[in-house]
C-alpha positions in Angstrom: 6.4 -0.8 4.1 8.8 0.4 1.4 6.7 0.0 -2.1 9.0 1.5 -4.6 12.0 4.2 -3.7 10.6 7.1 -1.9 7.7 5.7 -1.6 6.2 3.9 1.6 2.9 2.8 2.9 2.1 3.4 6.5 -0.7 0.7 8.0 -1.9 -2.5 6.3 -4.5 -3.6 3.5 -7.6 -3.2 5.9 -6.4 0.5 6.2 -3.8 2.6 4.9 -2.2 5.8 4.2 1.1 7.3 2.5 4.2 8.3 3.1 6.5 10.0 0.4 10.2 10.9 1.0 11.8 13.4 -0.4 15.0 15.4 -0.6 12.8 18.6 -0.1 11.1 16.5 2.8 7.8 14.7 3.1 4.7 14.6 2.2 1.8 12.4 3.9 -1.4 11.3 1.9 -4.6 10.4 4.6 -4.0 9.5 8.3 -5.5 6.2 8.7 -6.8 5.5 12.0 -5.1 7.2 15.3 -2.7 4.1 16.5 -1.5 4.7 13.2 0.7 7.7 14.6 3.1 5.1 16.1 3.5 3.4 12.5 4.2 6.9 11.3 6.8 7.2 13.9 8.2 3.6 13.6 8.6 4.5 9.5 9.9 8.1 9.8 12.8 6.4 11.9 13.6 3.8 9.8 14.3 7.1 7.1 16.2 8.5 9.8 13.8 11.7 9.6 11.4 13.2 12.1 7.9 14.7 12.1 9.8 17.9 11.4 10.3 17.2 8.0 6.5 16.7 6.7 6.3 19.5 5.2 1.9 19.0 4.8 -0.5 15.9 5.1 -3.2 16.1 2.0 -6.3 13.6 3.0 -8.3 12.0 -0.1 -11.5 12.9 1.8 -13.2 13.2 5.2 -14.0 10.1 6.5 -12.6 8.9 10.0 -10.8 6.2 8.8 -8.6 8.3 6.6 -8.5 11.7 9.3 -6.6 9.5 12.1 -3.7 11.2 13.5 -4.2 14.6 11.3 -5.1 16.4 14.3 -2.5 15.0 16.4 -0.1 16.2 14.1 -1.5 19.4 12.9 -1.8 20.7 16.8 1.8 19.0 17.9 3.7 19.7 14.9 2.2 22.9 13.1 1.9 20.4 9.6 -1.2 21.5 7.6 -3.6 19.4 6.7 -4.8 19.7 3.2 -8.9 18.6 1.8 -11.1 19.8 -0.7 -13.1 22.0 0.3 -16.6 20.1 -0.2 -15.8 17.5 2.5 -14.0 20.3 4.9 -17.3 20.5 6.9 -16.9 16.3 7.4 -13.8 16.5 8.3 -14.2 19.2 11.2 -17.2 17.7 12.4 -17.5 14.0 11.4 -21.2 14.6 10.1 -22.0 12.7 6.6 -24.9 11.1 5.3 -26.1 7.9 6.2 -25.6 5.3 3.5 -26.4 1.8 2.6 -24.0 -0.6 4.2 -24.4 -3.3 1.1 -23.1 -6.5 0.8 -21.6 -7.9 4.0 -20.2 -11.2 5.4 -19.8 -11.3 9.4 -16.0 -12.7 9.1 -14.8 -9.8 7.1 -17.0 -7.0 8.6 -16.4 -7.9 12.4 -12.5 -8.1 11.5 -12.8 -4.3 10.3 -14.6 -2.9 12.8 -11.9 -5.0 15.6 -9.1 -3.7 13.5 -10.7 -0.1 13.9 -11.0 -0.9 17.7 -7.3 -1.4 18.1 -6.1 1.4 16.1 -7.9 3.6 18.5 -11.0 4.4 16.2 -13.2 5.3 18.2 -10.8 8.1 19.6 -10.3 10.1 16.5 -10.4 13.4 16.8 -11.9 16.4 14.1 -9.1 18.3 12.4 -10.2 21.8 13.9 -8.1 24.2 10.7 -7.7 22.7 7.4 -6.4 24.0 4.1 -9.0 24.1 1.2 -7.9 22.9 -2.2 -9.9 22.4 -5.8 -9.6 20.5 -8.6 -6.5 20.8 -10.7 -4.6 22.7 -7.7 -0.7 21.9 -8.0 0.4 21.6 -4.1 3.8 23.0 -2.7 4.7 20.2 -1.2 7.2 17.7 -1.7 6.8 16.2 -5.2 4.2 18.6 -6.0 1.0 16.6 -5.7 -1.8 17.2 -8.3 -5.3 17.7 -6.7 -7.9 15.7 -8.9 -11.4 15.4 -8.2 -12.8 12.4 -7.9 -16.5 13.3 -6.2 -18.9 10.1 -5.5 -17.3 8.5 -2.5 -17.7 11.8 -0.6 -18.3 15.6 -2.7 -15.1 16.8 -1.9 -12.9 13.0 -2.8 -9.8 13.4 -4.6 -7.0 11.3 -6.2 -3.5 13.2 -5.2 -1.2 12.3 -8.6 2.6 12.6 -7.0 4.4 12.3 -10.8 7.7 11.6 -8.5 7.1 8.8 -7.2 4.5 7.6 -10.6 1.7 7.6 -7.8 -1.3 8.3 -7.8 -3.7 8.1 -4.5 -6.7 7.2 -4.3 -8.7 7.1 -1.2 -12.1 5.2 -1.3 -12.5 5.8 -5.3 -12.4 2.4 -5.3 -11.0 -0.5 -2.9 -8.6 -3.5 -4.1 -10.4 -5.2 -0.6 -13.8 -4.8 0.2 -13.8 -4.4 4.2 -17.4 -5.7 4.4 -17.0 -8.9 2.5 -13.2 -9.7 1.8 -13.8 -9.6 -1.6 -10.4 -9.2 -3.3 -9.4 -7.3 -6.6 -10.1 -3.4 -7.8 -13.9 -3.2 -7.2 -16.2 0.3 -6.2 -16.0 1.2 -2.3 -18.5 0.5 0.4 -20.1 3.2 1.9 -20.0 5.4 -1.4 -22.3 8.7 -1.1 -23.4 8.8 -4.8 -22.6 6.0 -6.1 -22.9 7.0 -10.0 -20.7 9.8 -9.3 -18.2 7.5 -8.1 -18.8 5.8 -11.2 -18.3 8.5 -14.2 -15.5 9.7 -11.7 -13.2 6.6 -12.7 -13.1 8.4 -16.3 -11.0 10.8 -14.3 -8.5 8.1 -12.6 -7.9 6.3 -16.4 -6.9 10.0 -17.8 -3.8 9.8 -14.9 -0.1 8.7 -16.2 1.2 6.5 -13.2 2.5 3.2 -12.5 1.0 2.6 -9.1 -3.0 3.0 -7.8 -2.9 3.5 -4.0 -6.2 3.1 -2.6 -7.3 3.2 1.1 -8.5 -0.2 1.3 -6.7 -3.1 -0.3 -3.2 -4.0 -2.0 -1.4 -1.6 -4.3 -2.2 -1.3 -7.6 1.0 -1.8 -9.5 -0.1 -1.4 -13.4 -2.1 1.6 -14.9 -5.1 3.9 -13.9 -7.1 3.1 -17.1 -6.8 -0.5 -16.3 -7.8 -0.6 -12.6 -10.8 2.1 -13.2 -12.1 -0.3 -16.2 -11.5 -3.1 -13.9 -13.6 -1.3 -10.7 -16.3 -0.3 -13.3 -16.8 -4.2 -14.9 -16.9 -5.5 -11.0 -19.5 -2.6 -10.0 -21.5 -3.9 -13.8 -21.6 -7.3 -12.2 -22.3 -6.9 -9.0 -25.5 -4.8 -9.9 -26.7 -7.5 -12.8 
């Protein structure tokens, strides 16, 4: 799905990752789930590219839903896979903390977890090497993404800022549709580690000169960071009163 030039997402609002064309080549932003590879496949044709030109995939953090097809395509195509280094261990060995699931309707929940099932979920494999980044880092990749960190979700979640395409990326941060309860609209993630980290990290996000907020979960954001993290951060207010 083409969202603006350059810029494409690969998946749906229940799951989703990033795809951003460039002259210089591409550059993919989390994995999704492993079916996913064929949407990668389907979209890298309609470019008229191939998986020769990704030039590096950079995941937001660890979490299976967002390490998909990273494996697949570090070990059949060589493209390193970029993650902070304080969710490296998660993502080459799937081990997190347990956390409370929260609110929940049946509906919404059982239409994740069947959406997981046919994107092959349950077949998704560890990324064995990774590349470590920090906070701050500039990547040399196409449209030189900007590593920010955005712990809470997981320790080592980042937003990846691509000034390019006015993007920035945001992972589980925050969701625009909460998978649990089909809740629509910019709200905090289920499944959040620390919950008031996630929180103070939104001061982060609203610092961020972009035009679209591309979270992992839910619709794009079209509009500005400030706005969405003030948005998430009234809907987390009023869900806890």
């Amino acid at each position: 799905m083409e969202l603006a030039p350059h810029l494409h997402r690969l998946g749906n609002d229940v799951v989703a990752s990033y795809l951003i064309d460039l002259p210089e080549g591409i550059t993919l932003v989390d994995a999704g789930l492993p079916g996913h590879w064929h949407d990668l496949h389907r979209t890298l044709t309609e470019l008229g590219r191939s998986v020769s030109d990704i030039r590096g995939l950079v995941l937001t953090h660890g979490d299976g839903d967002h390490i998909g097809f990273a494996e697949r395509l570090r070990s059949e195509a060589e493209v390193p896979v970029f993650v902070h280094g304080d969710d490296a261990h998660r993502v080459r060995t799937g081990e997190k903390p347990k956390t409370a699931m929260g609110p929940a309707r049946i509906g919404p929940t059982l239409g994740f977890f069947a959406y997981g099932l046919r994107k092959n979920a349950l077949r998704t494999r560890h990324v064995s090497e990774v590349v470590t980044v920090v906070d701050g880092q500039v990547l040399d990749l196409p449209g030189s993404p900007v590593v920010i960190g955005m712990p809470g979700h997981s320790p080592g979640s980042i937003a990846v800022h691509i000034p390019a395409v006015e993007a920035v990326f945001v992972g589980d941060a925050l969701t625009t549709r909460h998978v649990l309860t089909g809740r629509r609209g910019p709200q905090p993630a289920p499944f959040t580690d620390e919950p008031d980290d996630a929180d103070a990290s939104l001061d982060r996000l609203a610092a961020v000169s972009a035009s679209w907020v591309l979270p992992g979960h839910g619709a794009p954001w079209q509009g500005s960071p400030s706005d969405i993290a003030t948005a998430v951060r009234a809907a987390g207010q009023r869900a806890a009163s």
